[in-house]
C-alpha positions in Angstrom: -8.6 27.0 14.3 -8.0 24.2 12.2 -9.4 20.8 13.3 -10.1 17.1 12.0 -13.4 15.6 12.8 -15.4 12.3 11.9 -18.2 12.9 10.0 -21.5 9.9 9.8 -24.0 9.5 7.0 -21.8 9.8 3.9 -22.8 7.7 1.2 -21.2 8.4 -1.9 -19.3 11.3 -3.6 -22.3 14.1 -3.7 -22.4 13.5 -0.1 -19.1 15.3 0.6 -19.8 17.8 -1.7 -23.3 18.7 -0.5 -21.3 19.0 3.3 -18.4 21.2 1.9 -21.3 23.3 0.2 -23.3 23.5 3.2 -20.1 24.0 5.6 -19.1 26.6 3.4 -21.5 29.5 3.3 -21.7 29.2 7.5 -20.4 32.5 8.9 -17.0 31.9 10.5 -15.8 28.5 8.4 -12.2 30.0 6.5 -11.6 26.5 4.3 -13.4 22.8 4.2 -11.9 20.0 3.1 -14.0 16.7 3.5 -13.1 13.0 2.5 -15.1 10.3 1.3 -12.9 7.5 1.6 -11.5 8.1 5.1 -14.9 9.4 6.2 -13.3 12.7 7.8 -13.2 16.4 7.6 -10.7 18.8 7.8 -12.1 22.1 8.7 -10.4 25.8 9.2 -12.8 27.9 11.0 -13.5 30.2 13.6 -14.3 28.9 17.3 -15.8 31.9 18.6 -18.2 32.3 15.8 -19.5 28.9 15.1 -19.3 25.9 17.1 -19.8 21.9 16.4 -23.5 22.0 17.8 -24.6 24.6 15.3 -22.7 23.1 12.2 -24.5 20.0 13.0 -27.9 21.6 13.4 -27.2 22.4 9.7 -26.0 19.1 8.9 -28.3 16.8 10.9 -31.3 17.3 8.7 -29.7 16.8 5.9 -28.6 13.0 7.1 -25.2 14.0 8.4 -23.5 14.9 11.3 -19.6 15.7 12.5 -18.0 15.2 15.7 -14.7 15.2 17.3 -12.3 11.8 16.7 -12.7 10.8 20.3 -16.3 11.7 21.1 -19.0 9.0 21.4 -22.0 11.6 22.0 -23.3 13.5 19.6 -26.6 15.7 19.9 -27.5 13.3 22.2 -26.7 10.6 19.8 -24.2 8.1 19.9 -22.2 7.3 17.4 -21.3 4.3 15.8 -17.9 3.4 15.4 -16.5 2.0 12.0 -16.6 -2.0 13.2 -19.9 -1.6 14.6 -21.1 0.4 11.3 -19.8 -2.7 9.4 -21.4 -5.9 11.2 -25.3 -4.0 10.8 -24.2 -3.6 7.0 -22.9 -7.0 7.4 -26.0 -8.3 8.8 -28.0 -6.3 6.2 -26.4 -7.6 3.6 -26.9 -11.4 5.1 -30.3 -10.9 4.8 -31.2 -9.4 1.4 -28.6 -10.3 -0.7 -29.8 -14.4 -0.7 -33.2 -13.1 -1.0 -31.8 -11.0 -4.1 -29.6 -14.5 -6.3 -33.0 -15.9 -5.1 -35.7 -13.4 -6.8 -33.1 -13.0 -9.8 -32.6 -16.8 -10.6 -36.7 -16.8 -10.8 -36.8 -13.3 -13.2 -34.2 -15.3 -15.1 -36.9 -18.3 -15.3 -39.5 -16.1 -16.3 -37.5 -14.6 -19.2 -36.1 -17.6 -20.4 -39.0 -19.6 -19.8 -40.6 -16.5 -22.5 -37.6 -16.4 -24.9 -37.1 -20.3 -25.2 -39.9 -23.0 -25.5 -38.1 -25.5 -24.1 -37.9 -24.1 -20.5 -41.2 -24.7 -18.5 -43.0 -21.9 -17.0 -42.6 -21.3 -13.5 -44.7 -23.7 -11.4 -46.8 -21.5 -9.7 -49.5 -18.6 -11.4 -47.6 -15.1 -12.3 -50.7 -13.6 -9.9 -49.9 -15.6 -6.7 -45.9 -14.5 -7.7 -46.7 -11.0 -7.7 -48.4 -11.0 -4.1 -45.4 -12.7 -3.2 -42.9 -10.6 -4.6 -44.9 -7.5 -3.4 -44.6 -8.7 -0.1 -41.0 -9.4 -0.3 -40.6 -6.1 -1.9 -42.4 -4.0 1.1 -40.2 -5.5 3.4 -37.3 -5.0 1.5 -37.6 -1.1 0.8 -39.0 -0.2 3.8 -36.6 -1.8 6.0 -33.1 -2.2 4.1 -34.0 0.5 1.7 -34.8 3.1 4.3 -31.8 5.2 3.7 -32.9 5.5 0.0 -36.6 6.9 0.7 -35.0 9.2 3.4 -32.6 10.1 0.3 -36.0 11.0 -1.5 -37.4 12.9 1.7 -33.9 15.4 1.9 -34.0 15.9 -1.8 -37.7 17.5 -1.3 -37.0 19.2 1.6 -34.3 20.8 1.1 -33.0 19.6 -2.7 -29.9 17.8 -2.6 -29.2 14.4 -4.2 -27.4 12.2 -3.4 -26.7 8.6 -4.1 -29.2 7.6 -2.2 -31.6 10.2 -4.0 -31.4 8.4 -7.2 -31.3 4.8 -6.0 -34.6 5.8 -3.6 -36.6 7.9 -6.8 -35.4 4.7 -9.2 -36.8 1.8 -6.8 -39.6 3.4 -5.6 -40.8 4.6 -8.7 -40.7 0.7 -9.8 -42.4 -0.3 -6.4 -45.1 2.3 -6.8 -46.4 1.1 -10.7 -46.0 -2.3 -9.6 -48.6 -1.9 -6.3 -50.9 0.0 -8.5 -50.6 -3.3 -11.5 -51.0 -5.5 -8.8 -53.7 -4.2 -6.6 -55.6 -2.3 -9.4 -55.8 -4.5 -12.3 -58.5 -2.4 -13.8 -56.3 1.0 -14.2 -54.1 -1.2 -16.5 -56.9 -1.8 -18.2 -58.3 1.3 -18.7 -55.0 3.0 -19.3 -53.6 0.1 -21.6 -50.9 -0.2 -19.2 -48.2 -3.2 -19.5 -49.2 -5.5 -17.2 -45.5 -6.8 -16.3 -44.7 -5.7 -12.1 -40.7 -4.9 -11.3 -40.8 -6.2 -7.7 -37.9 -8.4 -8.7 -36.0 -5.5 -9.6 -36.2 -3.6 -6.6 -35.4 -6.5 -4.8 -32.5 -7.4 -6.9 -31.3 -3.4 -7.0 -31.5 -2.9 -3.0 -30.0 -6.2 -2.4 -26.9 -5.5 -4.8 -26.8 -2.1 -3.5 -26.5 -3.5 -0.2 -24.3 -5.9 -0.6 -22.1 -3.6 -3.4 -22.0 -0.8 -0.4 -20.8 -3.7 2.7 -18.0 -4.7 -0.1 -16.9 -1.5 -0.3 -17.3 -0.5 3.3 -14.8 -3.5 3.6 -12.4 -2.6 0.8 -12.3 1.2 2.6 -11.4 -0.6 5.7 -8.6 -2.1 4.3 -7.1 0.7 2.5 -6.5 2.6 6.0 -4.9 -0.6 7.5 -1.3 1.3 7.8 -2.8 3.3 10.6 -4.2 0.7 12.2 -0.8 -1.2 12.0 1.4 0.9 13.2 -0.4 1.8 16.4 -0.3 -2.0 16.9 3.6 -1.3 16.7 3.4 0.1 20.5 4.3 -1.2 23.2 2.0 -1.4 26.0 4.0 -1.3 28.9 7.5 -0.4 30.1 9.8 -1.9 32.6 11.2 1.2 34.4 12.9 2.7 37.9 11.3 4.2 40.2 12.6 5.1 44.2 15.6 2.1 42.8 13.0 -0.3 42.4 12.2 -2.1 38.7 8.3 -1.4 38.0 6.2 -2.4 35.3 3.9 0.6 34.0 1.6 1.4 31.3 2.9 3.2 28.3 0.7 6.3 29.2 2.5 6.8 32.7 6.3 6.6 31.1 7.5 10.3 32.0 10.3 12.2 30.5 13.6 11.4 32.4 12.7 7.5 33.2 15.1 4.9 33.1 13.5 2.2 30.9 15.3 -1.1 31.2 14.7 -2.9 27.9 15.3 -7.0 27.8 16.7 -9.1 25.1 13.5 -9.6 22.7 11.8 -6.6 24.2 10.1 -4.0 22.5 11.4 0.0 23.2 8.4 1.9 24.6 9.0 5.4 23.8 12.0 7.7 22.4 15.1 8.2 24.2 19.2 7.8 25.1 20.7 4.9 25.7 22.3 5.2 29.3 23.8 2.1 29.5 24.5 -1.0 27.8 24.5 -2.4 24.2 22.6 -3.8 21.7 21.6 -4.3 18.2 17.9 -3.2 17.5 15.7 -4.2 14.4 14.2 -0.9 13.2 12.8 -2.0 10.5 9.2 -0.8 11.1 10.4 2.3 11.1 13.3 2.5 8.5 12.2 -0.1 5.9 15.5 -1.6 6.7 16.1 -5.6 7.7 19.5 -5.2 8.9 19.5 -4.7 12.9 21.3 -1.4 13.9 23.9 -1.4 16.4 23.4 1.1 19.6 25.7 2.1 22.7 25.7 4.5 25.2 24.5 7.7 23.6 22.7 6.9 21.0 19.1 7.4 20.8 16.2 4.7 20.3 13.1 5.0 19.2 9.7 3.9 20.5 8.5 0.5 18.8 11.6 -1.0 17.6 12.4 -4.2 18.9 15.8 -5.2 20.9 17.3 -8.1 19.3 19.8 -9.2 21.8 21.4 -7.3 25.4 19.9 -5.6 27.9 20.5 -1.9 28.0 18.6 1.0 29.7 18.0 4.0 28.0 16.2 7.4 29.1 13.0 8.4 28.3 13.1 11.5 26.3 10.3 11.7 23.8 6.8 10.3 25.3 3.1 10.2 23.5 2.6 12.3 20.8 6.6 13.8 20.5 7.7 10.1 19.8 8.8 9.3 16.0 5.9 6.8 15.9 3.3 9.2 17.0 4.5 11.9 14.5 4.6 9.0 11.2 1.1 8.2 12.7 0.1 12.0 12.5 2.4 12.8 9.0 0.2 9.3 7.6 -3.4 10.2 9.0 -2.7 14.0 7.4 -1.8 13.1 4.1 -4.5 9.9 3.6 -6.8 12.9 4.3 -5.4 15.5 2.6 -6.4 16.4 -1.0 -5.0 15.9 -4.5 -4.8 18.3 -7.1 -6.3 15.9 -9.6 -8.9 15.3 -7.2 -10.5 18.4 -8.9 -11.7 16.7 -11.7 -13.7 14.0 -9.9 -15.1 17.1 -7.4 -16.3 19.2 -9.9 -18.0 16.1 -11.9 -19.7 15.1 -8.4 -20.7 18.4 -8.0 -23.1 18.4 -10.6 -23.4 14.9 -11.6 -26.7 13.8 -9.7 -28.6 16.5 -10.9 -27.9 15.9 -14.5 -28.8 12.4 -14.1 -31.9 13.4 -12.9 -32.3 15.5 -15.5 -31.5 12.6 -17.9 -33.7 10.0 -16.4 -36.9 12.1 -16.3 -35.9 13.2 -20.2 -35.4 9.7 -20.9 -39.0 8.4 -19.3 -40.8 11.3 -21.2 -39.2 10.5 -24.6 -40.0 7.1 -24.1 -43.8 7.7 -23.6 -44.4 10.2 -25.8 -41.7 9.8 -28.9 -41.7 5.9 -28.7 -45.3 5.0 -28.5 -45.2 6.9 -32.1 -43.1 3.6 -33.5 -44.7 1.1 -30.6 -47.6 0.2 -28.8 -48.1 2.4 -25.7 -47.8 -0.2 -22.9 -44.6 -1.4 -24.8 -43.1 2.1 -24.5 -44.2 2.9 -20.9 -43.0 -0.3 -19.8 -39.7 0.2 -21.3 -39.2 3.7 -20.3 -40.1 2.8 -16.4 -37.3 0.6 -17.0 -34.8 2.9 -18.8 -35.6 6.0 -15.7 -34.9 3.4 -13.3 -31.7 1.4 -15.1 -30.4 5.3 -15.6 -30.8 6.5 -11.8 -29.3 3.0 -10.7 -26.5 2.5 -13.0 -25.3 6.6 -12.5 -23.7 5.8 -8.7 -21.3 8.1 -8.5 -19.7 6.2 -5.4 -16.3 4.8 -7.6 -16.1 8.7 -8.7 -15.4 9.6 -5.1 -13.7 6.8 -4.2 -11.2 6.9 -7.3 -8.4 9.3 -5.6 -8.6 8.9 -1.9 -8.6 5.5 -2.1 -5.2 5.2 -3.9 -3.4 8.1 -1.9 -4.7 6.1 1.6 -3.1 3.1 0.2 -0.1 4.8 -1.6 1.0 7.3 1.5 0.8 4.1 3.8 2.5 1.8 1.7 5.3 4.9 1.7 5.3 4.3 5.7 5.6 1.0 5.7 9.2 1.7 3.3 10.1 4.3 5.4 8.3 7.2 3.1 6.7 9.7 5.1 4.5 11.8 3.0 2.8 14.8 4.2 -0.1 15.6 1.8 -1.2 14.4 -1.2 -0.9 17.3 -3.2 3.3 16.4 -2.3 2.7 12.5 -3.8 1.1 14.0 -6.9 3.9 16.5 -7.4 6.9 13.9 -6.9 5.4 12.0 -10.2 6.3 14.7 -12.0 9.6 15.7 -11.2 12.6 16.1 -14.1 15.1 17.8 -11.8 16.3 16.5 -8.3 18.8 19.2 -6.2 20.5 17.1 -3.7 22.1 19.2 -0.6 26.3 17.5 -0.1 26.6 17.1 3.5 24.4 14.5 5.2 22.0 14.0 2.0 24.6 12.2 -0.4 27.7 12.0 2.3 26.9 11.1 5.9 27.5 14.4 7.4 29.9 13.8 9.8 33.8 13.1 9.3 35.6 9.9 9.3 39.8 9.3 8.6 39.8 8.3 5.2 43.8 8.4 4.6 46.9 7.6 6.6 49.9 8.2 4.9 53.4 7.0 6.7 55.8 9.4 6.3 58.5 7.6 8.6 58.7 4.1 7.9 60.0 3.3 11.7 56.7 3.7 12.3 53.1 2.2 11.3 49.7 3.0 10.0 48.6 1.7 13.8 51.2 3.7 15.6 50.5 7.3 13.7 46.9 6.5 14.7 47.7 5.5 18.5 50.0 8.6 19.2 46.6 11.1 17.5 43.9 9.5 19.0 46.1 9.3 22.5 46.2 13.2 22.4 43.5 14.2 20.5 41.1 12.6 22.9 41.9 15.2 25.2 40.9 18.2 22.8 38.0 19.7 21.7 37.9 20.0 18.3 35.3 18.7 16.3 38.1 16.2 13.9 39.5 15.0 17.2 36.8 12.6 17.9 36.7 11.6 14.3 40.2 10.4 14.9 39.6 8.4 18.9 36.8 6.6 17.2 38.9 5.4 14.1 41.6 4.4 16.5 38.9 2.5 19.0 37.5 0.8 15.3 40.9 -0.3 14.9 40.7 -1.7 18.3 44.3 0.4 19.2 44.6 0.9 22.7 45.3 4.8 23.4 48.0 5.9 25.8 47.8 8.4 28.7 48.7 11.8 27.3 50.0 14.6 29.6 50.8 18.2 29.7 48.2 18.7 26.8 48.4 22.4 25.3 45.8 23.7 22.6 47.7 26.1 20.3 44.9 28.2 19.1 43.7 26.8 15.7 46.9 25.4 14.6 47.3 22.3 16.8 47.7 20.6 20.3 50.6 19.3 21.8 51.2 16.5 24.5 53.0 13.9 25.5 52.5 10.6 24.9 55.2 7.4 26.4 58.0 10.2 26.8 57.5 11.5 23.3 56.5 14.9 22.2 53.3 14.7 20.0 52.3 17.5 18.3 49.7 17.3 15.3 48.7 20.3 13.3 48.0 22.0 9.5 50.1 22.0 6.9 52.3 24.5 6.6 53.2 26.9 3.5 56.8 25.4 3.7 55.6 21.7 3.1 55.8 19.8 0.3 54.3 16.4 -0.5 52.6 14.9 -3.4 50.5 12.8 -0.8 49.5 15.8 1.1 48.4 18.1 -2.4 46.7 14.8 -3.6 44.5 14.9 -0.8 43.9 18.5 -0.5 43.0 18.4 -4.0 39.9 15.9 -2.9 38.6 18.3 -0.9 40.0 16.2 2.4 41.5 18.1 5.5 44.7 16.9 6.0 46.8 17.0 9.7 50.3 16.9 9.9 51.5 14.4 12.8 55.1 14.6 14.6 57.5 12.6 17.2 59.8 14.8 18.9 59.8 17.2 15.6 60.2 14.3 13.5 57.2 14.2 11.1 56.0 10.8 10.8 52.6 10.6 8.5 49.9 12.4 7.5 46.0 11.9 8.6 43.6 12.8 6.5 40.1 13.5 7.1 36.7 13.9 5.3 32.9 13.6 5.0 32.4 10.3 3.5 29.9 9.2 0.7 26.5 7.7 2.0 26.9 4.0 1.1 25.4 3.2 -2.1 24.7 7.2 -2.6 26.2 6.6 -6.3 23.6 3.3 -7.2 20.6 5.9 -5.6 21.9 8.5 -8.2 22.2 6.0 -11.2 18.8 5.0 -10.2 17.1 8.8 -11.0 19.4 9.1 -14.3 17.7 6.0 -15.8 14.5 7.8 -14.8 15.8 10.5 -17.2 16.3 12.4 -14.2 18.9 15.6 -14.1 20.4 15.5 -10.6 22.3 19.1 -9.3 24.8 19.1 -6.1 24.2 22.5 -4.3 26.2 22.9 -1.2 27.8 25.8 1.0 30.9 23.6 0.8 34.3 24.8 -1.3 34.6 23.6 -5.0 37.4 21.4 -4.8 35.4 19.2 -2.1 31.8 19.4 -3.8 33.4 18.6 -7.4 35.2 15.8 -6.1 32.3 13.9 -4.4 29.9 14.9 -7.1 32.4 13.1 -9.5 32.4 9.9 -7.2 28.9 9.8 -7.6 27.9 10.8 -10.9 26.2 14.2 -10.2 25.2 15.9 -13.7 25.8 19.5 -12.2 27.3 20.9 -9.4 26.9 24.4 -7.4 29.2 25.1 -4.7 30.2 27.3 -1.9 26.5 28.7 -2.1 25.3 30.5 0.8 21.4 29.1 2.6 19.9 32.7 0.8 21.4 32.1 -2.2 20.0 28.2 -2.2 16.4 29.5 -2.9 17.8 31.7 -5.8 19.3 28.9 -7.5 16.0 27.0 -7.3 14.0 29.5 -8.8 16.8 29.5 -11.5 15.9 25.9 -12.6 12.1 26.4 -11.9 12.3 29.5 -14.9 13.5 27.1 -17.1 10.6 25.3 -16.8 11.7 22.7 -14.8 9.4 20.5 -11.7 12.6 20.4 -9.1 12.5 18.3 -6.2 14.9 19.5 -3.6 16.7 17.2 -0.9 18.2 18.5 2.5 18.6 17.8 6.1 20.1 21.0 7.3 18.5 24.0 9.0 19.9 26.5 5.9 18.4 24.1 3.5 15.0 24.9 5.1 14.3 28.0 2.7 15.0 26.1 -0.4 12.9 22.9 0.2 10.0 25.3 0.5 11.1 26.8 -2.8 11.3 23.8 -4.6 8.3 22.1 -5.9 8.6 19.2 -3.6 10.9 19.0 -0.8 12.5 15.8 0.6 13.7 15.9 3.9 16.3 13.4 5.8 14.7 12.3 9.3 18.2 12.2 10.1 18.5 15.7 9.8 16.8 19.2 11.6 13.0 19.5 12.7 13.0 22.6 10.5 13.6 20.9 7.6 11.2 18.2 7.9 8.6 20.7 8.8 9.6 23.0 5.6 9.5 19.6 3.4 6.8 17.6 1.5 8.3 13.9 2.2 10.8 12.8 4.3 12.9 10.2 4.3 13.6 7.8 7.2 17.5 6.7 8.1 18.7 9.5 5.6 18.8 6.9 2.8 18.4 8.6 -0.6 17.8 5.1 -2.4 14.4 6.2 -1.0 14.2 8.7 -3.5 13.9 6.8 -5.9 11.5 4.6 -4.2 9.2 7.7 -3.5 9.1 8.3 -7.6 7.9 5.1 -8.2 5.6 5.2 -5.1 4.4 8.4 -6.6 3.8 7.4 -10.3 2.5 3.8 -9.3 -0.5 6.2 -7.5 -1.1 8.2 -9.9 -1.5 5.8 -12.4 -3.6 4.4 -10.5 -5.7 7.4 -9.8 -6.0 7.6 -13.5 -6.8 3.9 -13.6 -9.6 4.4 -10.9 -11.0 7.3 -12.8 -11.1 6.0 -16.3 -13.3 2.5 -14.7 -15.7 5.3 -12.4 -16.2 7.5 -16.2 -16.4 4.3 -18.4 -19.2 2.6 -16.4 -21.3 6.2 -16.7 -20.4 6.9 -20.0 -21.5 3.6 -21.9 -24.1 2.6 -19.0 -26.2 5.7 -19.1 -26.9 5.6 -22.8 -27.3 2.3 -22.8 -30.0 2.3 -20.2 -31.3 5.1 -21.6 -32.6 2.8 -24.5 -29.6 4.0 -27.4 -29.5 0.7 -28.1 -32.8 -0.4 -28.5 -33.0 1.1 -31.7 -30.3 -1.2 -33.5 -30.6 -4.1 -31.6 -33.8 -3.7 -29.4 -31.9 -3.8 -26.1 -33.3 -2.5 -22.8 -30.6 -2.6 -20.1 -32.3 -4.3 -17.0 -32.1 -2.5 -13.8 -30.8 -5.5 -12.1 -28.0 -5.7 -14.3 -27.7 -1.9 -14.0 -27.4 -2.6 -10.0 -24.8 -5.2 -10.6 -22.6 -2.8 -12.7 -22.6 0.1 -10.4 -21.7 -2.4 -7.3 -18.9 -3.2 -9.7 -17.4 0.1 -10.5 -16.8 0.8 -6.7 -15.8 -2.8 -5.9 -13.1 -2.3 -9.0 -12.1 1.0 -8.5 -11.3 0.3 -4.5 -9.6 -3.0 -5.4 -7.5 -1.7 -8.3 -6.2 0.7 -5.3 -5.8 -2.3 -3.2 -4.0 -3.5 -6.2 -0.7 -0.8 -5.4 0.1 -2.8 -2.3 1.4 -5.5 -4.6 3.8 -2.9 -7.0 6.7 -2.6 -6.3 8.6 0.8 -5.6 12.0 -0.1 -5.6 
């Protein structure tokens, strides 16, 4: 089974690793896939072979545990929701951090007060000042600090590092020499030790820490928001008929098949048909779009748009999870958790990255005692290389490395929901940045997918436009065939006022005949025998053209096609200044599909191409080395969207091709495509943003605290300011991702 679960403890980037390497090797676990950022795990394993209670007897003494996204208990244990989580690191962070700005501003005394005559020493003896600060110190790393010695305790145990690992080894190590200076003045003399205590720095590290982990705990909180917004875009109740009696119910007791009256200023509760009535509706929270959409009877609503004006009643026909808003919930909370390709690199850094560090604080402490007190005094050199093995294992956080790439895809893929952009993994967002070749399917992807009269040509001029259109729509209102409504509902646009029509006989493919006000209608094809440069202009745009007659008399011609999508040809000319090639590949005939691919500036067309042959002509392009994004909305394009390297689906079009695509596209508007291009190469530019700020911080503050500089210049990097930095990289990395919210993907 495949599953999603919550998982508690996580600190940093090791963490998850350490879980997906423990998860792994358990008898029964097929694939793990676990996520710093959103704090959740998305596991493929077998039921009947392991269970939640033993993974988390694996788990629990390592510091972590997993549990299902509804459960409170666990092991006995409750858990501590997010908010909760966030107020004790809150109130954590309320008490050290002052007590941190405090014991730095002092350090920064002392040093200045050593470096410059005119500042005083501080006013009270260094001895009583290091009681103090001891004191302060205990309380600080045995209360707020406590996950960082437990950090130490796992890494003996059962030797895995994590963040906490290094922070724990780097502040206790300070705390430890500094007890022994303090209480034991005569070892430092004996042993020529430097008689300076660092009970400033790990106050100042802890409290930085702190206050550097609440920040980001916060900054995390924010990136999810989208989730948390659109489930505030439920309704709560609905107003709905029951035994002929208006009720007002909970959203949870709505059935399929209720009447749900809906008032002026109301929001819709769930999905369904609108039964009677009209209105106009804003659906922007779902569609991106400002402009209210009129409905009537028979056309569907959706759960958590808003009525703008008339009461209508619809019927329920999608509750809970089958509503649209549920299933962009579910598409959102999949792909903020899924996992990007490029989020390789910053895995298989993590993976090994506290170890090394380890490795290169302990290398650096030893060269600093025994290679530097060659070229200075002893105390000098152990002094400075306590300082060095703790600056190393403070500074080397590898917190922004993990946060780097979920933190842009949870912001990007609900910044894509919020304009309408469903996307269902973030492999698919990484993929769309990348594209040079977009296929679009004809029908309903660049034309609306359903006919409209484009053409009435008057043939008789005893008669009008409105009359030709009267006499069709009076008798093909009667028939069956898919053109005939196309033709009532341009006549009802035109506000025409269709006659009775008796004696109504279909003729088999050809026509229908009636009659209309004492007059024999009878509309049908063209015959062989016409002539008319009208009718060959219009066959020769692909349109299907109907022949209509009074009494034998024929008096104009109708003519009929699948219009363009407004502004399809402005979506197109968008991807071309991208330097994108765009191909038309329909089932249609070539006359048709070369005429609309003309109107909107298609670069390539293939047409009358059968749904098996779709797939071929994908792999075609792909051999040539091509990234092809395909976009459909029909049940034969299914097959090629897989095919393709990303597949964009219409909402507007069949389950099975939203299920067989990587992004789909609410209302059907391909100007979205373009949108989800930029949406795509803003995030991944901002993934490489994230992770050039998590390396850069490693890659000059390691050496640096390792002493390279000391040579040259004689600096020693702090600790404290080696705590500041590392609180900075996550704070920068999370709020350069916070940053995408603000670019615009139009």
């Amino acid at each position: 089974m495949e599953k999603t679960f919550k998982i508690k403890g996580m600190n940093c980037a090791s963490c998850s690793a350490i879980i997906t390497k423990k998860l792994s090797v358990l008898d029964g676990v097929k694939d793990v896939n676990v996520n710093f950022a959103t704090e959740k795990l998305n596991l493929n394993f077998d039921d009947k072979k392991l269970s939640i209670k033993q993974m988390n007897s694996e788990l629990d003494k390592l510091g972590y545990s997993i549990h299902n996204l509804n459960e409170e208990i666990v092991n006995d244990k409750k858990v501590i929701d997010k908010d909760t989580e966030m107020e004790y690191q809150k109130y954590k962070t309320y008490f050290v951090f002052p007590l941190s700005i405090f014991v730095f501003l002092v350090m920064m005394w002392d040093i200045g007060a050593k470096i410059y005559p005119f500042i005083p020493n501080l006013p009270i003896p260094m001895s009583l000042w290091n009681i103090i600060a001891m004191i302060l110190s205990s309380i600080v790393i045995f209360s707020i600090g406590k996950p960082f010695i437990q950090g130490i305790k796992r890494f003996i145990q059962y030797k895995v590092a994590n963040m906490d690992t290094l922070i724990g080894i780097g502040t206790l190590t300070a705390y430890i020499y500094s007890v022994v200076i303090t209480l034991f003045p005569q070892v430092v003399t004996s042993m020529r030790l430097p008689e300076y205590t660092y009970f400033d720095v790990v106050i100042v590290v802890i409290g930085f820490v702190t206050f550097g982990k609440y920040l980001e705990s916060r900054s995390k909180r924010k990136t999810g928001e989208a989730i948390e917004k659109l489930l505030e875009l439920q309704a709560k109740t609905a107003f709905v008929i029951r035994n002929n009696i208006e009720i007002e119910i909970p959203l949870s007791e709505v059935v399929i098949g209720d009447i749900v009256i809906v008032r002026p200023g109301g929001k819709i509760a769930v999905d369904g048909k609108i039964t009677e009535g009209s209105t106009s509706i804003d659906e922007s929270m779902i569609t991106g779009e400002s402009i209210p959409v009129d409905k009537k009877v028979g056309d569907t609503v959706t759960g958590a748009t808003i009525n703008k004006q008339g009461s209508f009643r619809f019927e329920a026909t999608k509750i809970g999870n089958e509503t649209m808003l549920s299933q962009i919930i579910k598409m959102v909370e999949n792909a903020q958790g899924s996992r990007a390709p490029i989020q390789a690199i910053a895995d298989k850094i993590s993976s090994v990255f506290v170890p090394v560090v380890l490795i290169i604080a302990f290398t650096s402490l030893l060269v600093w005692i025994f290679v530097g007190s060659i070229f200075i005094s002893s105390a000098t050199a152990i002094s400075y290389g306590i300082l060095s093995f703790v600056s190393i294992l403070v500074i080397a956080c590898p917190c922004a490395l993990g946060l780097a790439t979920p933190t842009a895809i949870i912001v990007g893929v609900g910044l894509g929901a919020k304009q309408g952009i469903l996307i269902k993994d973030a492999e698919s967002l990484e993929l769309l940045s990348k594209v040079d070749t977009i296929v679009l399917d004809k029908t309903g992807t660049i034309t609306k997918g359903k006919p409209e009269v484009t053409d009435i040509i008057i043939l008789d001029k005893i008669y009008s436009k409105n009359d030709i259109l009267k006499f069709a729509g009076s008798v093909e209102k009667l028939s069956e065939h898919p053109l005939a409504l196309s033709i009532v509902q341009s006549a009802m646009n035109e506000n025409i006022i269709l006659s009775k029509a008796t004696n109504f006989n279909s003729l088999g493919g050809i026509g229908v005949k009636a009659i209309v006000e004492n007059k024999e209608i009878y509309i049908h094809k063209p015959d062989a025998n016409f002539e008319n440069k009208d009718l060959n202009d219009l066959q020769e745009q692909g349109k299907t053209v109907v022949i209509i007659e009074v009494d034998n008399n024929k008096i104009g011609l109708v003519a009929l096609s699948d219009t363009i999508k407004e502004g399809a040809k402005e979506a197109i000319d968008k991807l071309h200044k991208k330097g994108i090639k765009v191909i038309m590949l329909t089932g249609d005939n070539h006359k048709t599909a070369t005429y609309i691919a003309k109107q909107v500036n298609i670069d390539n067309v293939f047409s009358e191409v059968l749904p098996s042959e779709k797939t071929n002509k994908i792999k075609s392009l792909q051999s040539e080395g091509r990234v092809v994004a395909m976009a459909g909305d029909g049940i034969n394009d299914a097959p090629a969207l897989v095919q393709a390297n990303i597949g964009i689906a219409m909402a507007t079009g069949s389950d099975i091709a939203i299920e067989s695509a990587g992004i789909t596209l609410l209302h059907g508007d391909i100007h979205k495509i373009s949108q989800a291009i930029n949406l795509s190469k803003n995030t991944m530019r901002t993934i490489k943003q994230n992770l050039f700020w998590a390396f850069i911080y490693n890659i000059i503050g390691i050496p640096i605290a390792a002493g390279l500089l000391y040579p040259i210049w004689g600096i020693v990097l702090n600790p404290v300011f080696a705590g500041m930095a590392m609180a900075l990289s996550s704070v920068s990395v999370v709020g350069n991702s916070l940053r995408l919210k603000t670019n615009k993907s139009r």
